[in-house]
C-alpha positions in Angstrom: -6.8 8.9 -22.0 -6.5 5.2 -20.2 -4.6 4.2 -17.5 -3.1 0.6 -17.1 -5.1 -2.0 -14.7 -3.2 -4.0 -12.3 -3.3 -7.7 -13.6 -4.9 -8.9 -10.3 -8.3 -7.1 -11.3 -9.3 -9.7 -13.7 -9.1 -12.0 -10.6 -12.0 -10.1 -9.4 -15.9 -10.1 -10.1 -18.0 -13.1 -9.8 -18.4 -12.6 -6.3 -14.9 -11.7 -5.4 -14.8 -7.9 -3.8 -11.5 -8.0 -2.3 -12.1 -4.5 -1.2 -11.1 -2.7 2.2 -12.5 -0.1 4.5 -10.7 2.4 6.2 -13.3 4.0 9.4 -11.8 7.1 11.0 -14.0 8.5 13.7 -14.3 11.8 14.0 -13.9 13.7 17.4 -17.4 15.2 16.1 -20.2 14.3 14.3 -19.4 14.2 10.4 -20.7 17.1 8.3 -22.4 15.8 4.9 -21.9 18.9 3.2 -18.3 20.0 4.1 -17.5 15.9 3.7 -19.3 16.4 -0.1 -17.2 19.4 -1.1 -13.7 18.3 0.8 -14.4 14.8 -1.4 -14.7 17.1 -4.5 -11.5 18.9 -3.9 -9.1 16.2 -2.5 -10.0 13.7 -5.6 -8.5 16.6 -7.9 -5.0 15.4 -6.7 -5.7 11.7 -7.6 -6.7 11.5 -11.2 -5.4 8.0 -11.0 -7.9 7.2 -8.4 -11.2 9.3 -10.0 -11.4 6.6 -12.6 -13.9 4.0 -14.1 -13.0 0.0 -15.0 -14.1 -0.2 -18.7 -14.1 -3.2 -21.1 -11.7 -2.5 -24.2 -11.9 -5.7 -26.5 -10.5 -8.7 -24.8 -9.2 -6.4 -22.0 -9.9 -4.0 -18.8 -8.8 -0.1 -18.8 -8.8 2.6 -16.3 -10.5 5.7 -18.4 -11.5 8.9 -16.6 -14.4 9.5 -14.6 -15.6 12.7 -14.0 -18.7 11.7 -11.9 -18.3 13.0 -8.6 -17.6 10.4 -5.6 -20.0 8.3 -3.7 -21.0 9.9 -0.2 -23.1 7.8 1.3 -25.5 8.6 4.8 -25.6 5.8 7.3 -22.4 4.6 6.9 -24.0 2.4 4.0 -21.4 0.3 1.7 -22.2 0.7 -1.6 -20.8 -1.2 -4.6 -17.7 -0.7 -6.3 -17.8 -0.5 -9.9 -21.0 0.4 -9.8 -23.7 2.9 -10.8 -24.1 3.4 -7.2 -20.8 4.3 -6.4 -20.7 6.4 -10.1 -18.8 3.6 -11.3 -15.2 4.9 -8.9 -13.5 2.3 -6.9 -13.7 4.8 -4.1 -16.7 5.9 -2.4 -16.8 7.7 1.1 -19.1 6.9 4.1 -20.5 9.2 7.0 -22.4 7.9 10.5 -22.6 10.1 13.2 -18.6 10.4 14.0 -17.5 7.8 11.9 -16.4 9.2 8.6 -15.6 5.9 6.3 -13.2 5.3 3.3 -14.2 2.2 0.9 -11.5 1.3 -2.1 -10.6 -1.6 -4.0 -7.6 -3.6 -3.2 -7.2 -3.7 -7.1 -6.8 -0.1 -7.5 -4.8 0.3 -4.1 -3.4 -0.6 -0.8 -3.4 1.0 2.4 0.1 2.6 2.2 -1.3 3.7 -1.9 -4.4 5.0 -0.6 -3.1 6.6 2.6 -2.1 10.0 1.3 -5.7 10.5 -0.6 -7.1 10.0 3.3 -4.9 12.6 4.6 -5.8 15.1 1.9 -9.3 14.2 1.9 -9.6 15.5 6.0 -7.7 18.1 5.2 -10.1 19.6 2.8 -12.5 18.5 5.4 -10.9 20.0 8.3 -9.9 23.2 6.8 -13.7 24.0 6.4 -14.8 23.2 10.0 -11.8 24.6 11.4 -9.9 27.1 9.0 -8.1 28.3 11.9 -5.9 25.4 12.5 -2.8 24.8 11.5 -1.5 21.2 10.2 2.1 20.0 8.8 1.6 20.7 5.3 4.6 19.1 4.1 3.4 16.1 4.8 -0.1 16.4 3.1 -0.5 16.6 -1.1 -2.3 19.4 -1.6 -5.0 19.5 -4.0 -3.1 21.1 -6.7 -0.1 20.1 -5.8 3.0 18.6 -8.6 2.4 14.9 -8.9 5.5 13.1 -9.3 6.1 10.7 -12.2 7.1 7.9 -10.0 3.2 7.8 -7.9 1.1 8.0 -10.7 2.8 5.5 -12.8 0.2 3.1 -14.2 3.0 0.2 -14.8 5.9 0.8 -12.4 7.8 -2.8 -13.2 10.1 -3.5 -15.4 10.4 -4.4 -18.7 11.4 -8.2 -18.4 11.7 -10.1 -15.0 15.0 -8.9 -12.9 17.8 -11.6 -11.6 17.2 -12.7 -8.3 17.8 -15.2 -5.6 14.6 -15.2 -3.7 13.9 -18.1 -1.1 11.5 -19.8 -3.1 7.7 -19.3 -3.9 6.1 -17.3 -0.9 2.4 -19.3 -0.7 1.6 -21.8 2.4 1.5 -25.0 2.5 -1.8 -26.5 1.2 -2.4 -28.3 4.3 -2.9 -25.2 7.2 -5.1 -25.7 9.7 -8.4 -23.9 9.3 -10.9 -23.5 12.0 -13.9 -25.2 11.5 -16.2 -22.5 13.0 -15.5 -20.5 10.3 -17.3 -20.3 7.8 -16.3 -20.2 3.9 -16.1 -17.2 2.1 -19.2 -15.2 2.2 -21.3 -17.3 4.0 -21.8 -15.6 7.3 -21.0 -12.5 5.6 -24.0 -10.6 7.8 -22.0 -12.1 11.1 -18.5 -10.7 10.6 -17.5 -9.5 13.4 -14.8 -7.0 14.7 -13.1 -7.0 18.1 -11.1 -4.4 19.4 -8.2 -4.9 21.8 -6.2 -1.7 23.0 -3.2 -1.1 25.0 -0.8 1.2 25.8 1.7 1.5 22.6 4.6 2.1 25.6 3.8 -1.3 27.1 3.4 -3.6 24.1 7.0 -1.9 22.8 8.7 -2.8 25.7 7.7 -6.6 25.7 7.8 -7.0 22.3 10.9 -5.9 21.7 12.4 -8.0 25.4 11.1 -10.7 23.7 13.1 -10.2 20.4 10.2 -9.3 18.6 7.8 -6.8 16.6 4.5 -5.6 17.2 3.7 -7.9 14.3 5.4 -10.9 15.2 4.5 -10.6 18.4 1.0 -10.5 18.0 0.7 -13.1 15.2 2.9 -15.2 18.4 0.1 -14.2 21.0 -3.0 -15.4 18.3 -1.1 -18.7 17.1 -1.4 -19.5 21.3 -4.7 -18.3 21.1 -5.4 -20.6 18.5 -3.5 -23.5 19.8 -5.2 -23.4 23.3 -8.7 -23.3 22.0 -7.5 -26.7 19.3 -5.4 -28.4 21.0 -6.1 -31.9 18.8 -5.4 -30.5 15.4 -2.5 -32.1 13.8 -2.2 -29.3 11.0 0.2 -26.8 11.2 -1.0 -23.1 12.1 0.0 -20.5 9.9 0.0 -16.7 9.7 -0.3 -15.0 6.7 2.1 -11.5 7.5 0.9 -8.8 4.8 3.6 -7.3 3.6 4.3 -4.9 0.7 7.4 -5.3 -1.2 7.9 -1.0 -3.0 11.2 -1.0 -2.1 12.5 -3.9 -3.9 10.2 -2.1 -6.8 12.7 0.7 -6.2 9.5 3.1 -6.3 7.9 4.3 -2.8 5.3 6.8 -3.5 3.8 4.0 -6.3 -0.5 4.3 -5.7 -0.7 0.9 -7.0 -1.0 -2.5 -4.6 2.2 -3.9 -3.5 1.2 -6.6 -1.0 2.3 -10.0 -0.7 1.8 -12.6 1.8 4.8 -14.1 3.9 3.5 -17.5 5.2 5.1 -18.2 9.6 4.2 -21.3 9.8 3.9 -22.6 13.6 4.0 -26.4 13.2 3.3 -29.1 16.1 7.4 -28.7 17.1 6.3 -25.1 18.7 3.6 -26.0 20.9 4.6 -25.3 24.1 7.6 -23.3 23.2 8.8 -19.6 25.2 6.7 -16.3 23.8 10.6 -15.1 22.9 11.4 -18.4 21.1 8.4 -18.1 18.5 9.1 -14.3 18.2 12.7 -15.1 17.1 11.1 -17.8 14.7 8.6 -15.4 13.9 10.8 -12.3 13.3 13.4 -14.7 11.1 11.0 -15.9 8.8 10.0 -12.4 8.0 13.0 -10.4 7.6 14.6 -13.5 5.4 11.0 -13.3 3.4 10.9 -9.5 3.2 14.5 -9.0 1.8 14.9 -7.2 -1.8 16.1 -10.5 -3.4 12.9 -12.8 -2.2 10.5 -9.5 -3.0 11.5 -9.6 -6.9 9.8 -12.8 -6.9 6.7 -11.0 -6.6 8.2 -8.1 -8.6 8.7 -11.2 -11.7 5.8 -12.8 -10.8 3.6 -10.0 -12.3 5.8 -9.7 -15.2 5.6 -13.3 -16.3 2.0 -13.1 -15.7 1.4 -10.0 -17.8 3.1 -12.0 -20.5 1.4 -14.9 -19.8 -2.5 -13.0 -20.0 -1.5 -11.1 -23.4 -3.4 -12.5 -26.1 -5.7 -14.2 -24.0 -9.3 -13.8 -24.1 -11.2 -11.9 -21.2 -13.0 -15.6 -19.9 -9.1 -16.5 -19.7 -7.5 -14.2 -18.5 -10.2 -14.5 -15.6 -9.8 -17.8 -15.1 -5.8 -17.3 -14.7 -5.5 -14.7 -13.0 -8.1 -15.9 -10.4 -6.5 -19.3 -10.0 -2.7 -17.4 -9.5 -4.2 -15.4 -7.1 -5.9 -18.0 -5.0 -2.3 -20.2 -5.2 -0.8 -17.0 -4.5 -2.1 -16.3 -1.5 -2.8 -19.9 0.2 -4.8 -20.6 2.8 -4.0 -19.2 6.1 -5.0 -19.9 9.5 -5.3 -16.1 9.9 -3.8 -13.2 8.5 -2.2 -10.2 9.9 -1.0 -6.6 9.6 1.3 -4.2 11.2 0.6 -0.3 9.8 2.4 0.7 12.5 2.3 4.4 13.7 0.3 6.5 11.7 1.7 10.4 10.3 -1.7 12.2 10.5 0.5 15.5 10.2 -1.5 17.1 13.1 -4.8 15.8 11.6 -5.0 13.4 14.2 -6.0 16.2 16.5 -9.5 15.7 15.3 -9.7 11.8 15.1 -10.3 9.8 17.9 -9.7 6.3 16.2 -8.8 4.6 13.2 -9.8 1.0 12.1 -9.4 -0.7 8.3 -11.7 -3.5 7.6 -10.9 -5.9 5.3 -12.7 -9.2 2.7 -12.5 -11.8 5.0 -13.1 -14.0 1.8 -10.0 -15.0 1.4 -8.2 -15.7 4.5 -9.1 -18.9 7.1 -11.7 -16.6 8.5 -9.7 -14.5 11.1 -7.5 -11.2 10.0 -5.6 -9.1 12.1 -4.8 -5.4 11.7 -1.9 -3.5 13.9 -1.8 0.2 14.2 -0.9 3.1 16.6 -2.8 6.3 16.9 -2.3 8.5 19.4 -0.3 6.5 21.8 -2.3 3.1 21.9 -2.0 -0.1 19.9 -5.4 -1.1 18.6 -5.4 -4.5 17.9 -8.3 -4.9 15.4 -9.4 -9.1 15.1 -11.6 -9.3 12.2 -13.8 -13.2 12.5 -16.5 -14.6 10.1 -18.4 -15.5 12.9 -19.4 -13.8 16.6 -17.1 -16.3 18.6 -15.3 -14.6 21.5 -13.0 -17.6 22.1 -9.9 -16.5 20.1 -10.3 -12.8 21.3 -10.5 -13.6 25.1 -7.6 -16.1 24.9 -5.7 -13.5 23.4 -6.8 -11.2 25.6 -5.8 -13.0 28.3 -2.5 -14.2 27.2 -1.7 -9.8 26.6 -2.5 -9.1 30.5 -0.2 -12.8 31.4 2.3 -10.7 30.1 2.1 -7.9 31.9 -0.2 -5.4 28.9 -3.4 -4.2 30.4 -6.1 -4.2 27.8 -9.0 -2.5 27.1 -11.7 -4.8 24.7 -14.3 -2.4 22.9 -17.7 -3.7 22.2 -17.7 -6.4 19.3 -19.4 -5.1 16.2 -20.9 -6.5 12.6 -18.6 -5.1 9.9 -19.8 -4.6 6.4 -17.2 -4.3 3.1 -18.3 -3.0 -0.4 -19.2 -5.2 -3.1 -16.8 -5.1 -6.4 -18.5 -5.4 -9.8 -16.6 -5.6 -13.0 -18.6 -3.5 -16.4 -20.2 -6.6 -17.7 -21.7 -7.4 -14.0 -22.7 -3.8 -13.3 
């Protein structure tokens, strides 16, 4: 048996990981053993994700992989694709409290991978604590029917679908990028995390007086940030908004990566303009960008490039798919993310925080993830380098507005390598 790849994985290798890490912490310290057998149990209900990348002629497959999961002490990151990791795309993670989820973006997305991280502390959870009770309707039990529609290998249809999008969805070539930092993997052992906090009351009520999202109100609170701290750039900022385009696939509970990026571009005429004005601008740009008929652009675009790669060799399909996927995605000033709240299912009772890290790699250097748990809005500012300057203008453009703040420790941030069969 074989399952489909998603075209994007032949953009990867070669020193591209494009991988993501999801860090939960614990309210107590992780338990190796009860992690090893809940990681046993809960992949059982994701055959789609207990799989290994093999090399099949001039092409990649998905074939079945029996080993069992990575669990690795220290909080270490191993590498995807790898003997180390058993050759999975998944691996799991445990350091004192933090218990860690590592995938590739190839495989998965957050929203994809989600469910396998609530099953996976279940399992956990119901060993430590069997006499709790959690909302099992919202948690695929190991065991559990899996539905056609999630573990579709190729959800898309047949031959591109009619649309009038608003034209291609990458950024202008010419986005400012901060100097400071650095390209790619270069400072890769000085990416840093900061954490900003508030009260998930307090940032809805100003967002939405200010005719705004969490999302679009943040990405409007950085672009200031990043203004203030550049004032003699002549390039246009621009935030890269994630955002994942299911519906218009007409298939929700899809396990595959959906994600697109919808360029806001904040040029020189919105310097100086009202917090509500560049929400409104913001918030515009994103819900003309996210409707069904501009998301079947991406829905076409992986059609046309599956005809496109057929036939090719393996060196060119490489080379394609990595140059579409660079053009694809642009380059941004920085890049965010709104989750949003999080259905733990009564999980949460046991988790104190959540945070996803992402491969800086490919953005301008800074990436933004939004989430709720538990009542706060963590605000979590990923940099390639250790520079506070963006994170205390931020900071203090939150608390201008009225949202107290609380700014955790910064901390280094590691990601797993990616290695495709020939590299591994």
């Amino acid at each position: 048996m074989t399952w489909k790849v998603n075209n994007l994985i032949y953009a990867g290798g070669n020193g591209l990981h494009n991988t993501a890490r999801l860090r939960i912490a614990m309210s107590e310290p992780v338990d190796p053993r009860a992690l090893r057998t809940a990681a046993d149990e809960a992949i059982t209900r994701y055959p789609f994700f207990a799989v290994r990348l093999v090399r099949r002629g001039e092409e990649y497959v998905f074939t079945p992989n029996s080993s069992p999961l990575a669990v690795s002490p220290g909080g270490r990151a191993v590498a995807l694709g790898s003997a180390e990791s058993n050759y999975h795309l998944f691996a799991l993670a445990y350091d004192g409290n933090f218990l860690s989820v590592d995938f590739s973006h190839f495989i998965s997305d957050g929203a994809g991978s989600f469910p396998f991280v609530k099953t996976l502390l279940y399992c956990y959870l119901r060993i430590l604590h069997p006499e709790a009770e959690f909302d099992l309707k919202g948690i695929q039990l190991p065991g559990s029917e899996i539905p056609a529609a999630e573990a579709d290998d190729d959800p898309f249809p047949a031959a591109p679908v009619p649309t009038e999008g608003l034209g291609p969805a990458g950024a202008p070539v010419d986005a400012f990028l901060p100097e400071d930092q650095p390209a790619g993997y270069e400072s890769r052992d000085r990416w840093t995390s900061f954490r900003v906090r508030c009260p998930q009351k307090d940032m809805m009520k100003y967002a939405s007086g200010v005719d705004g999202s969490p999302a679009t109100f943040i990405a409007s609170v950085m672009y200031r940030a990043i203004d203030a701290c550049h004032p003699d750039r002549s390039r246009p900022i621009i935030c890269g908004m994630q955002h994942q385009y299911r519906k218009a696939l007409g298939n929700p509970l899809s396990h595959l990566c959906h994600v697109n990026i919808i360029p806001i571009v904040y040029s020189a005429r919105m310097r100086g303009k009202s917090l509500e004005l560049l929400n409104t601008m913001a918030r515009g740009t994103t819900l003309l960008r996210a409707d069904i008929a501009n998301d079947l652009l991406s829905v076409n675009a992986h059609i046309e490039n599956e005809a496109r790669i057929k036939g090719m060799s393996l060196a060119e399909k490489k080379a394609y798919m990595r140059d579409f996927l660079l053009r694809r995605i642009g380059r941004n000033t920085f890049e965010a993310s709104y989750t949003g709240r999080m259905d733990f299912s009564g999980l949460d009772r046991y988790i104190t925080d959540f945070t996803p890290f992402l491969d800086l790699s490919l953005s301008g250097g800074i990436s933004i993830e939004i989430f709720s748990v538990s009542g706060q809005f963590s605000v979590n500012i990923m940099q390639r380098n250790q520079d506070r300057q963006y994170v205390d203008r931020f900071v203090a453009l939150l608390e201008e507005c009225g949202i107290a703040c609380e700014t955790d420790d910064p901390e280094h941030f590691e990601i797993c390598d990616f290695v495709l069969p020939e590299e591994g």
